[in-house]
C-alpha positions as CSV (number, residue, x, y, z in Angstrom):
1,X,-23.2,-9.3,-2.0
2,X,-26.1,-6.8,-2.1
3,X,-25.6,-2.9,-2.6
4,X,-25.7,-2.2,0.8
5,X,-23.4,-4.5,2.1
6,X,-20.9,-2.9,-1.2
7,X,-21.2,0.5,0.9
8,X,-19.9,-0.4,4.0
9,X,-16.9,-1.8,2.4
10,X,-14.2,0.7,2.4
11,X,-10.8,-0.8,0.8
12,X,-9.1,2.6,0.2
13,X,-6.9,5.2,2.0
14,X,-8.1,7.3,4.2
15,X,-7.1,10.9,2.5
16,X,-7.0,13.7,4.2
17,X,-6.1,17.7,2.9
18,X,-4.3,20.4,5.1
19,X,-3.3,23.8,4.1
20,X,0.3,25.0,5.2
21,X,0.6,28.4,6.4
22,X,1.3,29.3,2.9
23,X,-2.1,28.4,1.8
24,X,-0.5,25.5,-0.5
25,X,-2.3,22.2,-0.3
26,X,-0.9,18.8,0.8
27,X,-2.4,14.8,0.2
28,X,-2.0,13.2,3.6
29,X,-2.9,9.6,4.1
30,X,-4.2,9.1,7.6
31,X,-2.3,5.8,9.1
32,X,-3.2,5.4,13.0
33,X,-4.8,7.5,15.3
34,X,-4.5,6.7,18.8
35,X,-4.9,8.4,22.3
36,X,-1.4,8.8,24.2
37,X,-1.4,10.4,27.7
38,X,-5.2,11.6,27.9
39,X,-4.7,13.1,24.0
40,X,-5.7,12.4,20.6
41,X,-3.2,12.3,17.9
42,X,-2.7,11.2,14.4
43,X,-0.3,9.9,12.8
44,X,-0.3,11.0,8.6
45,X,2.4,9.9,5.4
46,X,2.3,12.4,2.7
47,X,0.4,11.2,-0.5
48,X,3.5,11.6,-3.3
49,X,3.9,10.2,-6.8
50,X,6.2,10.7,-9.9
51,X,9.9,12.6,-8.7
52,X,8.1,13.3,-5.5
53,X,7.7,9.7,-4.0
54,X,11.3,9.2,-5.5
55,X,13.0,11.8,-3.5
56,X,10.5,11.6,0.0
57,X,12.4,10.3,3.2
58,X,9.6,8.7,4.0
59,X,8.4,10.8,7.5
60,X,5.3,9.9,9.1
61,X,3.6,13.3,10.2
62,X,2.4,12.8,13.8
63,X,-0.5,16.0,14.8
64,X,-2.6,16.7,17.7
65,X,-6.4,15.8,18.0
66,X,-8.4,18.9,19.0
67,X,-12.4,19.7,19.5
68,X,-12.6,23.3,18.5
69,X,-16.3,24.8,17.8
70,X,-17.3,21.2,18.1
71,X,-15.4,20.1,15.4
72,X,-12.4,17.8,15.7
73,X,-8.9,20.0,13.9
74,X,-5.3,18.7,13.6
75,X,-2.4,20.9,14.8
76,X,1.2,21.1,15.4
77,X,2.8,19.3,18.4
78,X,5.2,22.4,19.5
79,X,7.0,20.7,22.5
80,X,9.8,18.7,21.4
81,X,9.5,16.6,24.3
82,X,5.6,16.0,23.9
83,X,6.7,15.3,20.0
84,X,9.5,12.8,20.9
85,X,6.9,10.8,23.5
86,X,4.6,10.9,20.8
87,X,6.5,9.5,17.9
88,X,8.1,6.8,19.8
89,X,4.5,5.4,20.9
90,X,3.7,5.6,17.6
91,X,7.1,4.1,15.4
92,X,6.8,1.2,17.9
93,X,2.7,1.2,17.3
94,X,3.6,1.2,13.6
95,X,7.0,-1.0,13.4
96,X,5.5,-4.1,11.8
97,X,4.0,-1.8,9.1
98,X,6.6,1.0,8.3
99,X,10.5,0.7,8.2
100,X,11.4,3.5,10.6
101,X,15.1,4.2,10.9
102,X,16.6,4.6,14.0
């Protein structure tokens, strides 16, 4: 295998960093993205080690796709109803590769 073919190979996670409204940073791993209803969304698992990945329930974080100044953001999904559509297409998206409980 050449150098350039080396490049395009990408084996790891796909990290990504938000900042809460506190200003703290968080390691998200970016799972599935996937347009539902005319949107985009993403679906995230929190990046964890040591106590942290110990004590985590697990949740998958599931944030709107948005084009804002021409570049793509993630936000909150605020309806509950919106949220509960979204996270079921995306737990049955996901079942074969994460243990969701019911």
């Amino acid at each position: 295998m050449d150098q350039e073919q080396e490049k395009d190979l990408d084996f790891g996670p796909d990290l990504i960093t938000l900042v809460d409204e506190e200003g703290k940073e968080h390691e998200f791993e970016l799972v599935d993205t996937a347009e539902f209803e005319g949107v985009n969304y993403a679906a995230l698992v929190p990046v964890l080690s040591g106590q942290e990945l110990l004590d985590d329930s697990g949740e998958l974080i599931i944030l709107r796709v948005v084009e804002e100044d021409g570049e793509e953001i993630l936000e909150s999904i605020e309806d509950d109803e919106e949220f509960d559509r979204v996270g079921a297409f995306f737990m049955e998206r996901l079942k074969d590769t994460f243990d969701f409980e019911a």
